[in-house]
C-alpha positions, 0 to 999 in steps of 0.5 A: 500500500502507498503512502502512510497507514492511516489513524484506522489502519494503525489500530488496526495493526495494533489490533492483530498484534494483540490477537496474535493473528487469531480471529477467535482471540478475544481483548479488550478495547482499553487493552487495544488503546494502550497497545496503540499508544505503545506503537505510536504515542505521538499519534495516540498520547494525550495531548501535551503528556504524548509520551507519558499517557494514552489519549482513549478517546483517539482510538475508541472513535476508530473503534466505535466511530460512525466509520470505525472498524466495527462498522467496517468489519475490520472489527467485532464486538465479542462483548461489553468493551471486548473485540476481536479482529475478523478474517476481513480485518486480518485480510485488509491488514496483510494488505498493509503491511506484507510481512502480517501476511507471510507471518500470520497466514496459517492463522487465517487460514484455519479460521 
């Protein structure tokens, strides 16, 4: 994919690292923040404390926003606050970043 990945796509990424590229792994959406955070504070920290604290709402609004990846079907609810990536998001995921494909590949497949 050209160009750098957007605020969603690194959520996204953030994501599949947390399910280890399993679409059955279940985590929570406070798990997916601080995992964001940790990937790219200057992007997912709170304003003027990036490197110290998370900023929630920056990745909810990429989870739960009117074009978040639940809506998407990048993600999926598995309860109250608990998501898991789905065999779209993983797809979508290997698309950006190639080396996601080639080490989670078997995963997909024998979901």
């Amino acid at each position: 994919m050209n160009g750098s990945p957007s605020l969603s796509d690194k959520v996204l990424i953030a994501a599949i690292a947390l399910a280890a590229g399993e679409v059955t792994t279940e985590f929570t959406a406070e798990d997916l923040v601080v995992a964001a955070w940790k990937q790219d504070n200057a992007s997912f920290g709170l304003r003027g404390n990036e490197t110290v604290h998370p900023d929630n709402n920056k990745v909810y609004t990429k989870i739960d926003g009117k074009s978040g990846l639940v809506s998407k079907g990048m993600l999926a609810k598995a309860g109250e606050r608990t998501l898991r990536i789905t065999p779209a998001g993983l797809a979508y995921a290997s698309e950006l970043d190639a080396g996601i494909e080639l080490e989670h590949s078997g995963k997909l497949d024998r979901a």
